[in-house]
Every structure is written in structure tokens, then in C-alpha cells.
TIDREN-127010 format. One line per 10 residues: number of its first residue (from 1); their letters; for each residue x, y, z of N, C-alpha, C. Coordinates in pm, 1 decimal, m for minus. Layout:
! residues N
NUM) a) X:Y:Z:X:Y:Z:X:Y:Z; ... .
END
This chain:
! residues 216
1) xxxxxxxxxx) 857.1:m6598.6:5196.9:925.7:m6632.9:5072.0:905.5:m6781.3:5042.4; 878.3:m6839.7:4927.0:854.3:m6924.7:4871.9:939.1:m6979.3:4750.6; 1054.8:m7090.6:4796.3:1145.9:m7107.1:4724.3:1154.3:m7220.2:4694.8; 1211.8:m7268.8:4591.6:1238.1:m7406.4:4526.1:1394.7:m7443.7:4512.0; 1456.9:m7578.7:4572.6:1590.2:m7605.5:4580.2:1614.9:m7729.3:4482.0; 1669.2:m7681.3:4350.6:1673.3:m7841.0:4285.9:1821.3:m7880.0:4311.9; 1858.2:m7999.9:4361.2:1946.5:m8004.5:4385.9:1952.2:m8205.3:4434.4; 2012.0:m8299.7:4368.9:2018.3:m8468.9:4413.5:2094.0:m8484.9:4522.8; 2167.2:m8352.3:4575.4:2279.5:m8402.2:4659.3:2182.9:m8339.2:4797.2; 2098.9:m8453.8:4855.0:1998.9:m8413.4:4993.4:2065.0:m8368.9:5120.4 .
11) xxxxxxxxxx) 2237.5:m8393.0:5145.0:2255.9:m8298.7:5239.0:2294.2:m8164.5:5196.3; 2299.7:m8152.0:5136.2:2324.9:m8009.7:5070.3:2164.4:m7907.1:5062.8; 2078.5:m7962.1:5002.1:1951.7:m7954.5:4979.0:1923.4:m7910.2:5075.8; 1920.1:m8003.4:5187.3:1830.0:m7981.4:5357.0:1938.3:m7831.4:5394.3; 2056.2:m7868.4:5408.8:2170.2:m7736.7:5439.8:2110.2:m7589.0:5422.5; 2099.4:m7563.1:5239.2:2023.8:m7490.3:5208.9:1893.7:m7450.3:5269.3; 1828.5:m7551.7:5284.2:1737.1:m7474.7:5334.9:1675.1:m7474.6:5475.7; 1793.6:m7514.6:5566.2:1806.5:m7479.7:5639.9:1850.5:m7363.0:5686.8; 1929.3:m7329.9:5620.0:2009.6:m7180.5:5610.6:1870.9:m7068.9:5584.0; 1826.6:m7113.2:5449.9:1699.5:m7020.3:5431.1:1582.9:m6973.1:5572.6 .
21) xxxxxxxxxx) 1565.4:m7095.9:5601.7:1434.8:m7107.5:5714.0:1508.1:m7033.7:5835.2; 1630.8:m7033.2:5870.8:1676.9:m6986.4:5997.9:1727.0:m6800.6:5967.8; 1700.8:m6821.5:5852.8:1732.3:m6624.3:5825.4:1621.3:m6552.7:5818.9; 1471.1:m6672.2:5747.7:1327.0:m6598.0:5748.3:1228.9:m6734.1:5759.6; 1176.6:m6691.3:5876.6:1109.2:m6793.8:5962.7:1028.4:m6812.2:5896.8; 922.8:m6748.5:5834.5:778.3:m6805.4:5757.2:796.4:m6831.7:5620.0; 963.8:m6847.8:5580.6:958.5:m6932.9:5434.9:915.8:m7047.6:5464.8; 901.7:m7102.2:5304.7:871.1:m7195.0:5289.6:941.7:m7271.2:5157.4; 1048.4:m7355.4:5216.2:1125.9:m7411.5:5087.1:1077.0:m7549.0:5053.3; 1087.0:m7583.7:4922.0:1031.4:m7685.8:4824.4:1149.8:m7722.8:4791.1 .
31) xxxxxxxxxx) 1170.5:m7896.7:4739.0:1300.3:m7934.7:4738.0:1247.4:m8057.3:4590.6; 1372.0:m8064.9:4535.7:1349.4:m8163.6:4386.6:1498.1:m8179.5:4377.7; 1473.0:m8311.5:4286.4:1592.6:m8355.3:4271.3:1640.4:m8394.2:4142.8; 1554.2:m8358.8:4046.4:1586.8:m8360.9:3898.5:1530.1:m8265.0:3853.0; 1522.4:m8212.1:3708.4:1475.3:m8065.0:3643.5:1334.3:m8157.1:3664.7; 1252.8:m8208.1:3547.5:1162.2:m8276.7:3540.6:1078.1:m8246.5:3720.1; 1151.4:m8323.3:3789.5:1072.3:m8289.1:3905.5:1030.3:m8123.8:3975.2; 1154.6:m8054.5:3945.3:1195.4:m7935.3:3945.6:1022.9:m7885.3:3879.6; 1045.6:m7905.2:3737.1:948.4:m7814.6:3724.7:794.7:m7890.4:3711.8; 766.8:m8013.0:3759.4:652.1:m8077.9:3807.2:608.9:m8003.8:3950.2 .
41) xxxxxxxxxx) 685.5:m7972.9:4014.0:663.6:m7892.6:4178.0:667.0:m7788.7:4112.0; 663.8:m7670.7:4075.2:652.9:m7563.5:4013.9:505.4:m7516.5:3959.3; 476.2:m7610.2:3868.7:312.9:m7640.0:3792.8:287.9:m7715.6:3904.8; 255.2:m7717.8:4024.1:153.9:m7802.8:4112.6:162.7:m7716.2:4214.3; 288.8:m7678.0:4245.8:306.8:m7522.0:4366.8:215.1:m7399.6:4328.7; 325.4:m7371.3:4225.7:273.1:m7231.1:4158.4:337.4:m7129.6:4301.7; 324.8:m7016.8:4283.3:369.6:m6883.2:4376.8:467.3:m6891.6:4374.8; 587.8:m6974.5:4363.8:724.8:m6992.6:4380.2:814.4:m6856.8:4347.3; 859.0:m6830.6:4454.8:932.0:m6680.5:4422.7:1049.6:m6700.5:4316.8; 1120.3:m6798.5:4391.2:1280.1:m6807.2:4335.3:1310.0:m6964.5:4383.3 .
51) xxxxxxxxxx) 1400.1:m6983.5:4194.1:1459.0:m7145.7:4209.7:1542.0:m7121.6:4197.6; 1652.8:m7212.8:4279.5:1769.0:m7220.0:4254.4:1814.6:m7388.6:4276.3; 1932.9:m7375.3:4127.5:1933.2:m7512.3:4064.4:2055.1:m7553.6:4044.5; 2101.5:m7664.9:4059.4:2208.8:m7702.6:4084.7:2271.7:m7716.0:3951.7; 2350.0:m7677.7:3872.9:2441.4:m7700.7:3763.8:2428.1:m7838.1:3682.5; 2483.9:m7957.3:3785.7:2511.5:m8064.9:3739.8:2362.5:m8118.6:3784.9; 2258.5:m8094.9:3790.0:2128.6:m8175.4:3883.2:2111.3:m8222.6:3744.5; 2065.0:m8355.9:3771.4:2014.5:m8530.1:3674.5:1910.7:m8425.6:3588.9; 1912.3:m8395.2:3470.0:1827.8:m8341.8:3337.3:1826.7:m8248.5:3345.9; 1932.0:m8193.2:3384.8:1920.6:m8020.1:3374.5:2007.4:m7979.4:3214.4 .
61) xxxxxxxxxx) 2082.3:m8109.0:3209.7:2176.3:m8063.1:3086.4:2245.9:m7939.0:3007.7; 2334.7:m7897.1:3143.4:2356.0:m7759.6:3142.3:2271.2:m7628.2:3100.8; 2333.3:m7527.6:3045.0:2229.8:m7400.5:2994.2:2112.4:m7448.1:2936.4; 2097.2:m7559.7:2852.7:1956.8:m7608.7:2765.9:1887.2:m7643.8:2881.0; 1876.6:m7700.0:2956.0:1805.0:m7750.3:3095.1:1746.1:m7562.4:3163.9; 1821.4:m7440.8:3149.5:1780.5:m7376.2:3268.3:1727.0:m7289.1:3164.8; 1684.5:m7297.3:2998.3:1681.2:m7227.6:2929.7:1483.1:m7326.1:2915.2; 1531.1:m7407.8:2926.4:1403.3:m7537.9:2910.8:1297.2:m7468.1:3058.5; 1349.1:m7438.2:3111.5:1290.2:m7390.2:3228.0:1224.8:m7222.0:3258.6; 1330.6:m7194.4:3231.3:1294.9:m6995.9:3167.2:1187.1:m7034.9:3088.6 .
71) xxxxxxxxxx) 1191.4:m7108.7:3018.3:1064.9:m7122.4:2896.9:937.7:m7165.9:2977.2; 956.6:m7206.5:3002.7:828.4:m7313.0:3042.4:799.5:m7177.4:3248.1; 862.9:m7181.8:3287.7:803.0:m7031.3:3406.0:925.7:m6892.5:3385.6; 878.3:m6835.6:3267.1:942.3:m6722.0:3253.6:935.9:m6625.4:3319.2; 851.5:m6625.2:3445.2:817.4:m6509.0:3546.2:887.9:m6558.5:3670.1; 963.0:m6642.0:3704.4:1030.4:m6699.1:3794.6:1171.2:m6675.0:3812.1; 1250.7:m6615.9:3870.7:1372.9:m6590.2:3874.2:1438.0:m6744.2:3917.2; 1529.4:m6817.0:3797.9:1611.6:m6912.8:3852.5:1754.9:m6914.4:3820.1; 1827.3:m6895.6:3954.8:1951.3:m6880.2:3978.9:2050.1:m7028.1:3954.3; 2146.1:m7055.4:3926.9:2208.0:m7157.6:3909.8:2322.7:m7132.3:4029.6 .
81) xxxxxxxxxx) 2353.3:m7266.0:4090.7:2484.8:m7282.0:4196.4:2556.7:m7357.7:4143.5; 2649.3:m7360.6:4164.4:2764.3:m7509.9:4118.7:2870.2:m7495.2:4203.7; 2927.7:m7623.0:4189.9:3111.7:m7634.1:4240.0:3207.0:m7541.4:4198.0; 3147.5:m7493.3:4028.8:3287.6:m7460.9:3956.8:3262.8:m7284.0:3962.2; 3346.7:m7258.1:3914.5:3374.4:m7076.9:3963.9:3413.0:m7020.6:3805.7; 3407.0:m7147.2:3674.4:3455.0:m7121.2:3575.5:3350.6:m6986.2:3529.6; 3471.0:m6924.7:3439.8:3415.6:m6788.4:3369.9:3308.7:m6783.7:3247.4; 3358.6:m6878.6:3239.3:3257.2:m6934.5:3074.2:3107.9:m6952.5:3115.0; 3102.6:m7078.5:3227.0:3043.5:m7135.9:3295.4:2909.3:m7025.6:3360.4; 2913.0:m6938.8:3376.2:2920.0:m6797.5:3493.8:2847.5:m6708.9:3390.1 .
91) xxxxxxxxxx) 2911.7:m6692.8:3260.8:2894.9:m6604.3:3179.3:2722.9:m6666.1:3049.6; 2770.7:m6781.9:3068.5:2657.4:m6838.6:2971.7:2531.0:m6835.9:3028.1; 2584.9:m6868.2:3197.1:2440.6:m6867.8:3268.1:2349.1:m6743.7:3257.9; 2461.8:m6644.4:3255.3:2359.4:m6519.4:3302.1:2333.7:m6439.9:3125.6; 2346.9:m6508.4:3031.5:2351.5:m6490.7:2911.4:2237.7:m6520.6:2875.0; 2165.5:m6640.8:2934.8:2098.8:m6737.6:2884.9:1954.8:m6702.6:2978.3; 1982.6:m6580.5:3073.3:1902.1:m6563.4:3160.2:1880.0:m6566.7:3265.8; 2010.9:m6655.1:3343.2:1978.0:m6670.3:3467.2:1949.9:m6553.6:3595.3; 1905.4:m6541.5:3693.2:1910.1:m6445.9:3782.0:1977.7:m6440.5:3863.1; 2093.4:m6540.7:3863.0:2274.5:m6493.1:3932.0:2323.4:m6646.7:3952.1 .
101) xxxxxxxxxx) 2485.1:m6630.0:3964.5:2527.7:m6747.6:3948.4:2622.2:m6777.0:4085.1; 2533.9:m6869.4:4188.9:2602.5:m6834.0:4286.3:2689.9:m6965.6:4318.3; 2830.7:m6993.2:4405.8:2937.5:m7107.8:4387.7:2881.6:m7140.4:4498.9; 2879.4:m7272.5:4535.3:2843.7:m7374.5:4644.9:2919.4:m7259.7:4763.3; 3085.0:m7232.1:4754.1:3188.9:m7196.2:4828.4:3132.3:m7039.7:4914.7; 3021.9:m6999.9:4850.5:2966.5:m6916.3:4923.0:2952.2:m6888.8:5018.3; 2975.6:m6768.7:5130.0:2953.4:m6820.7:5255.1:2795.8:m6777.3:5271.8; 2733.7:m6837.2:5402.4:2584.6:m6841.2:5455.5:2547.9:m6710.8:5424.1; 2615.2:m6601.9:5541.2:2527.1:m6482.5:5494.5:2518.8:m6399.7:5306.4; 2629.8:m6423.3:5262.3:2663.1:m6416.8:5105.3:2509.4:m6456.6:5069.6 .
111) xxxxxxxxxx) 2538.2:m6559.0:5121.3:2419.2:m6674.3:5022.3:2287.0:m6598.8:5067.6; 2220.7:m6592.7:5122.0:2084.5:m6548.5:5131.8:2086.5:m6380.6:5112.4; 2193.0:m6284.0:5136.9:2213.6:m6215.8:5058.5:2171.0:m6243.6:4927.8; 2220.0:m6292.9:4844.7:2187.3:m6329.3:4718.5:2051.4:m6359.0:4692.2; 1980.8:m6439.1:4780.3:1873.8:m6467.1:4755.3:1765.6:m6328.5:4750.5; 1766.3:m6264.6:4820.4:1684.2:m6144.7:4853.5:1727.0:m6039.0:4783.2; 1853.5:m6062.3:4738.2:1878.9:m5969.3:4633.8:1794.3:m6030.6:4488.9; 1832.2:m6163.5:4465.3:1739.6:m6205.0:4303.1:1544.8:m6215.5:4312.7; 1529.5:m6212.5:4443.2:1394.0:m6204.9:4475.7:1304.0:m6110.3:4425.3; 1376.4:m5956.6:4460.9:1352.0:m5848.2:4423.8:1362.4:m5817.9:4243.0 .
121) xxxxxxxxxx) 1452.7:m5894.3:4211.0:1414.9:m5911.1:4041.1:1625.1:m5836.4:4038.4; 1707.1:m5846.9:4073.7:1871.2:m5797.6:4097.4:1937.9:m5884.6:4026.5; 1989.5:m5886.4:3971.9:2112.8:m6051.9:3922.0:2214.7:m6093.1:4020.6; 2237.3:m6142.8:4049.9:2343.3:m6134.9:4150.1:2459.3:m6223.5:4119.4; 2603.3:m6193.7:4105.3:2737.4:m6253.5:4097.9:2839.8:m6252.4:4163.0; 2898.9:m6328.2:4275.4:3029.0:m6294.6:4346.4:3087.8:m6157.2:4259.2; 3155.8:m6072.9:4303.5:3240.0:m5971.9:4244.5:3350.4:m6007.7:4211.1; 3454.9:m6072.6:4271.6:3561.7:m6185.6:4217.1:3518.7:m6246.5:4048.2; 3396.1:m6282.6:4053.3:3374.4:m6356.3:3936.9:3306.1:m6262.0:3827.3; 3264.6:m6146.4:3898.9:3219.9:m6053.2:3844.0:3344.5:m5961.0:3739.9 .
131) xxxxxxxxxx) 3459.1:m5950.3:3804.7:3594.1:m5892.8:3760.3:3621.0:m6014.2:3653.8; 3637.2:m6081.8:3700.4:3687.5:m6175.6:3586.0:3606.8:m6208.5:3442.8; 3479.9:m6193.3:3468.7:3386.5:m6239.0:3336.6:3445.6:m6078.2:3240.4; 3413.7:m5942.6:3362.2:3484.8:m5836.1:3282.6:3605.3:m5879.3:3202.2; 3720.8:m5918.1:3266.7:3859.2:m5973.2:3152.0:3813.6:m5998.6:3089.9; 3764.6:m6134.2:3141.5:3752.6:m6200.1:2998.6:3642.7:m6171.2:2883.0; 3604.0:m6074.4:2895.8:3571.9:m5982.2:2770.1:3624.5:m5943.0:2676.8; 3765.7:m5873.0:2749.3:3810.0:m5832.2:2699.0:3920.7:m5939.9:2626.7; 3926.3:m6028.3:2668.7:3996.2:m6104.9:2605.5:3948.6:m6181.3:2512.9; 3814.1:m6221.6:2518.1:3720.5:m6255.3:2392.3:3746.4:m6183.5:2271.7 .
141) xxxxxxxxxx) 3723.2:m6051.4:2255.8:3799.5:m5968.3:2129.2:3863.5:m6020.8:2093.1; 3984.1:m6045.6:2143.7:4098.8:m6086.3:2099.0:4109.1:m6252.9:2015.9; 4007.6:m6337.6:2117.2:3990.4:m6413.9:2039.6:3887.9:m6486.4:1966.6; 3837.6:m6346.5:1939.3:3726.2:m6366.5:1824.5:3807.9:m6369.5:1655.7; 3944.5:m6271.1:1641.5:4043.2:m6293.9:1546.3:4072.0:m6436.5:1596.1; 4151.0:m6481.6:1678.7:4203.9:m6641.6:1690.9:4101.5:m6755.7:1630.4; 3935.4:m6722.7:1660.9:3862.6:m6797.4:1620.4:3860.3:m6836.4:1511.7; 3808.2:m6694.0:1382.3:3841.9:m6679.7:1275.6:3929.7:m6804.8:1193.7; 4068.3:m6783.3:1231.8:4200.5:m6845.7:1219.1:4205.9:m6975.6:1236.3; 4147.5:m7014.8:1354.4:4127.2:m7170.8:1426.0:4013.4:m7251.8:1289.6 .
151) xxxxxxxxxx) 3930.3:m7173.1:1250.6:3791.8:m7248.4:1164.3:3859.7:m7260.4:1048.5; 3921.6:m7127.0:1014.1:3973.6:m7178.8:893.5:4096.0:m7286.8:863.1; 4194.0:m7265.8:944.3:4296.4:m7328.1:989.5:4269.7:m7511.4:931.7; 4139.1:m7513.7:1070.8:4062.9:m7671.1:1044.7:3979.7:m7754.3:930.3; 3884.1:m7620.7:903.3:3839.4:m7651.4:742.6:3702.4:m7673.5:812.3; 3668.3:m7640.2:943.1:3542.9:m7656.6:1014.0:3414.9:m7614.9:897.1; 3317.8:m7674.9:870.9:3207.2:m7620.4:801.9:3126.1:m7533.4:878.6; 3043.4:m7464.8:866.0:2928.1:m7344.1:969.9:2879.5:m7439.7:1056.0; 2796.5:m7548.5:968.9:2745.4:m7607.2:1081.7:2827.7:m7708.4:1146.5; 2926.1:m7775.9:1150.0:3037.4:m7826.8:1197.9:3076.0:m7716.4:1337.6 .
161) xxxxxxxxxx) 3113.1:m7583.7:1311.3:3129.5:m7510.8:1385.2:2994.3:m7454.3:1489.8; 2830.9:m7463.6:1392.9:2783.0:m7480.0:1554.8:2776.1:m7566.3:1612.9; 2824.5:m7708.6:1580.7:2808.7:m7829.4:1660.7:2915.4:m7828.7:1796.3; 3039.2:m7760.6:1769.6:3127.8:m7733.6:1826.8:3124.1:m7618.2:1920.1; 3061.5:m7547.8:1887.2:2971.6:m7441.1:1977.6:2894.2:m7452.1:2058.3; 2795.4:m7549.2:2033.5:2712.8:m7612.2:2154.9:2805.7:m7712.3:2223.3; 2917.2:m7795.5:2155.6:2959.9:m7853.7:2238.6:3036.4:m7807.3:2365.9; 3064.2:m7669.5:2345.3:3121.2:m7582.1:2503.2:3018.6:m7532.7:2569.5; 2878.5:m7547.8:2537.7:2810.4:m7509.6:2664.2:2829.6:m7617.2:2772.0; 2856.9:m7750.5:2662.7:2821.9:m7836.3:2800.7:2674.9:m7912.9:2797.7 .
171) xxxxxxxxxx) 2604.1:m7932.6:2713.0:2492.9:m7993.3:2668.5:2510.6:m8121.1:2588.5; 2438.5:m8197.8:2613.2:2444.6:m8361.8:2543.1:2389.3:m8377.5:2404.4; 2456.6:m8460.1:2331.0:2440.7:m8486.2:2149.0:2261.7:m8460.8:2120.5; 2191.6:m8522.6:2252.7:2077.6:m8524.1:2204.5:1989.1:m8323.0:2194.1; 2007.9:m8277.0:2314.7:2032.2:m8182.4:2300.0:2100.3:m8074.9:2213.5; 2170.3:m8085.9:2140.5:2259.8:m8042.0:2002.8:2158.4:m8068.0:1922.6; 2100.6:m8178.9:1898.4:1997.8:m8220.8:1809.7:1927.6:m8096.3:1841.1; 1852.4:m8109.0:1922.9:1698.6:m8006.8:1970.9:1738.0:m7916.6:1898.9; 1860.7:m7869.6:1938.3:1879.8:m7724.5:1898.5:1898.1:m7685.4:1800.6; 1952.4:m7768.9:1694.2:2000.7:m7755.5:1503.9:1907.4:m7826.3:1493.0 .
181) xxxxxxxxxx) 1803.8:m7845.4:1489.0:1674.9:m7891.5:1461.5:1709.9:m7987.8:1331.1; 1821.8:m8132.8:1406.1:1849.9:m8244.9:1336.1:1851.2:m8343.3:1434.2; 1864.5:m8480.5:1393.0:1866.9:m8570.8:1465.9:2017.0:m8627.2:1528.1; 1993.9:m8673.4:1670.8:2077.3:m8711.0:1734.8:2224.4:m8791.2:1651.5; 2168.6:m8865.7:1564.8:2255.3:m8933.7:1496.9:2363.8:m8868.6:1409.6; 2269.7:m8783.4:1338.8:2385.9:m8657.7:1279.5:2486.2:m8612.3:1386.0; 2400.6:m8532.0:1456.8:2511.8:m8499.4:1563.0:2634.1:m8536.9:1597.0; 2632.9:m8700.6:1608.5:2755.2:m8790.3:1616.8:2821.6:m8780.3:1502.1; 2788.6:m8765.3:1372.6:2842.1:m8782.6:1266.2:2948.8:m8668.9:1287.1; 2832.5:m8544.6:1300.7:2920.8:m8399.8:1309.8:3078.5:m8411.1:1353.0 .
191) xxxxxxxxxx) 3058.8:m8475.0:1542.6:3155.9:m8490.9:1609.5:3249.2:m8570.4:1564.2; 3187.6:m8665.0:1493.1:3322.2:m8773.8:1451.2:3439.5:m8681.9:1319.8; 3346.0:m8605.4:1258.7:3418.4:m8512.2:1163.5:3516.1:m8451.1:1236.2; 3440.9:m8342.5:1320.0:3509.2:m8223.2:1400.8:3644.9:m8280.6:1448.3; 3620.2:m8424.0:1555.0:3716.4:m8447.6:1585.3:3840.7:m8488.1:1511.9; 3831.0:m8522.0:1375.2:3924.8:m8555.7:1248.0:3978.4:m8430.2:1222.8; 3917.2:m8354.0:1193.6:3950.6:m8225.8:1131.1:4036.1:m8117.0:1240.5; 4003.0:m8139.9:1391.6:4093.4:m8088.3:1476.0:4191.5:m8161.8:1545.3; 4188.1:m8316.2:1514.4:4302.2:m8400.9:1567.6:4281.3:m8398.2:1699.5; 4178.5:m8418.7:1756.3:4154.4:m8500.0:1904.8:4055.1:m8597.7:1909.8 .
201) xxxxxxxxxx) 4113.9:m8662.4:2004.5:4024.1:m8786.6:2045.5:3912.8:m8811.6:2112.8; 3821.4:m8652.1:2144.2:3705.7:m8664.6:2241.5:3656.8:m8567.6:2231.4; 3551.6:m8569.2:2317.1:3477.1:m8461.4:2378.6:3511.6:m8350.8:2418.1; 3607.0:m8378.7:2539.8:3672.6:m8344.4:2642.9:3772.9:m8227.4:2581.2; 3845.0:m8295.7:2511.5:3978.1:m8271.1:2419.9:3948.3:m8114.5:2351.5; 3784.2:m8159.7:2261.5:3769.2:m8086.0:2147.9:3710.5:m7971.3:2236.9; 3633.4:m7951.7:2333.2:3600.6:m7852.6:2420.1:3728.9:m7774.9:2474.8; 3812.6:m7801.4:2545.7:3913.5:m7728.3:2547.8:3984.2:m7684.5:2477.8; 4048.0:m7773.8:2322.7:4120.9:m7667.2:2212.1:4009.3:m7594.8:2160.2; 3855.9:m7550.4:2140.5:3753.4:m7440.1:2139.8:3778.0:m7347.1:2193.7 .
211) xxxxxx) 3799.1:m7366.7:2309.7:3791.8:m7267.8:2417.5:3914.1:m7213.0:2396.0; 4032.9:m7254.7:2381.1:4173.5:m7235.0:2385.0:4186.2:m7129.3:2255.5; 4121.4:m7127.3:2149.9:4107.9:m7105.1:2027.0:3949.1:m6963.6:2033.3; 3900.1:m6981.6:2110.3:3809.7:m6865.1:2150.5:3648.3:m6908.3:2054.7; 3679.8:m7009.4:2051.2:3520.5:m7063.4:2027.4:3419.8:m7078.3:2121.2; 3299.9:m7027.9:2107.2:3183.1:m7089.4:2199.2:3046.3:m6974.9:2207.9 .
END
């Protein structure tokens, strides 16, 4: 097996694949520490079975980073890990394509479990997190009416509201740009609106009353 670990945090990195090498002796793991590098070892490797990529890793810029990557080796299964266990978080990944979303908190055998399960072409998700993305399905319905209510409520414009939409993936202004195929600067403009029009003071702020409100 032939795997790729993107990941800046190098004891973690080596951990990993240490774990890997001691479950199947004739892997061979590849290690990066930004997307960019990520997928520079990728186009110079080539064969790479399965990447798995750290959430927060330097230019990954959430889902746009692992979506930037699907694009560019779409025959590559890449799994995302992180700290967080969030549902949203979990749900976008594997929305967006990923081939499973596994939590740092994993234990060892879990973990390469997983791996040999997404190898084979499987998705793989804790079941804990698996139950919960189910809820919250069902609770999305519900606040897909709240949404409704929340836009109008605010006086949000469409595109005001996708600016606010990308802003819960978790992706940066410049990125928002890429994606509404406008410039960075607008973007800010957008936000400085949004945030008038919903009465908070940030980023931070306006991502959670979204979410609270069933936007994203």
C-alpha cells in the first residue's frame, strides 16, 4: 500500500505512519505538510493509493482545499482527519467527496481499519458520527423553513446569502471569491453588509447565528 499523510503537525505524521508500517510491512508512506506540497508529491509519486489530510493543514482551506484536490487526482481516494467530531464538519466532507472522515480520537486498530476499508473504494465514518449526521438530517428539514424566515427576516440578498453560505464551510474571503467567480474585495464588501444586516460583529459570530438559523 502506498499512502500519502498531509499533515504540519510531524509527530503526529511520523505516529501515523508508524501505525500504518507496523500493521503492513511493505507499505510505503509519503508525508507533506501543506496541500501544495500534498499534491506536488502526488504528481512526482504517482501510484498513491490513499491520502489522508489533515482538516486544518496550511492551504488546505477547508472543503475548497480537498475539493481543489479531488480535482486535480480524481482517481485517488482522500480521506480527511481532524480534532473536531462536528456534524456539519463530517457531513460537507463526505458531500464534497471525501472517502471518510476519520477524528484524530480514533483508536489504532479503528484507524487502519479505515484505511483498508477506503482503499478498497468504502467511505468510511465512525458510527457515533454516522447516527448523528442521520439526526441531523432530519433536523435540517426543519430548518430549511427556519432558513427561509432567517433570509427574509434579515433582508439577506441571494448573493449576500451565498456569501454566507460559503462562509460555514469554513473557507477564506479569497476563496469565496474563486467560487462566485468575483473578486476578493467584493467579498469583504458582501461581509461587511451581511454583518449589518444580521447584527454581529464577525466572522465567527455570523457563522454560528447561520448555522443556528439552518443556513449552509
Amino acid at each position: 500500500m502506498k499512502i500519502l499523510i498531509a499533515d504540519d503537525h510531524q509527530l503526529l505524521a511520523d505516529a501515523l505512519a508508524q501505525l500504518v508500517k507496523d500493521n503492513e510491512a511493505d507499505s510505503e508512506v509519503l508525508q507533506a505538510g501543506t496541500l501544495d506540497d500534498a499534491m506536488d508529491t502526488m504528481d512526482r509519486e504517482g501510484a498513491v493509493e490513499i491520502v489522508l489530510v489533515d482538516y486544518d493543514l496550511p492551504g488546505l482551506g477547508g472543503i475548497a482545499g480537498l475539493e481543489r484536490m479531488r480535482t486535480r487526482h480524481p482517481q485517488v481516494p482522500c480521506a480527511i482527519f481532524s480534532s473536531s467530531q462536528d456534524v456539519g464538519l463530517a457531513s460537507s466532507a463526505l458531500a464534497s467527496g471525501a472517502a471518510g472522515f476519520i477524528p484524530k480520537n480514533l483508536s489504532a486498530p479503528a484507524f487502519f481499519h479505515a484505511i483498508k476499508l477506503m482503499q478498497v473504494g468504502e467511505k468510511f465514518i465512525p458510527a457515533e458520527l454516522y447516527e448523528n449526521i442521520a439526526n441531523q438530517a432530519s433536523v435540517n428539514r426543519v430548518h430549511a423553513e427556519s432558513a427561509e424566515s432567517f433570509v427574509a427576516r434579515t433582508g439577506l440578498s441571494p448573493r449576500e446569502l451565498d456569501v454566507l453560505r460559503a462562509l460555514v464551510k469554513g473557507i477564506s474571503n479569497r476563496e469565496i471569491g474563486v467560487e462566485l467567480g468575483v473578486e476578493e474585495v467584493t467579498i469583504k464588501l458582501h461581509l461587511r453588509r451581511i454583518y449589518k444586516k444580521v447584527d454581529v460583529a464577525n466572522r465567527t459570530q455570523a457563522v454560528k447565528l447561520a448555522m443556528a438559523n439552518g443556513v449552509g
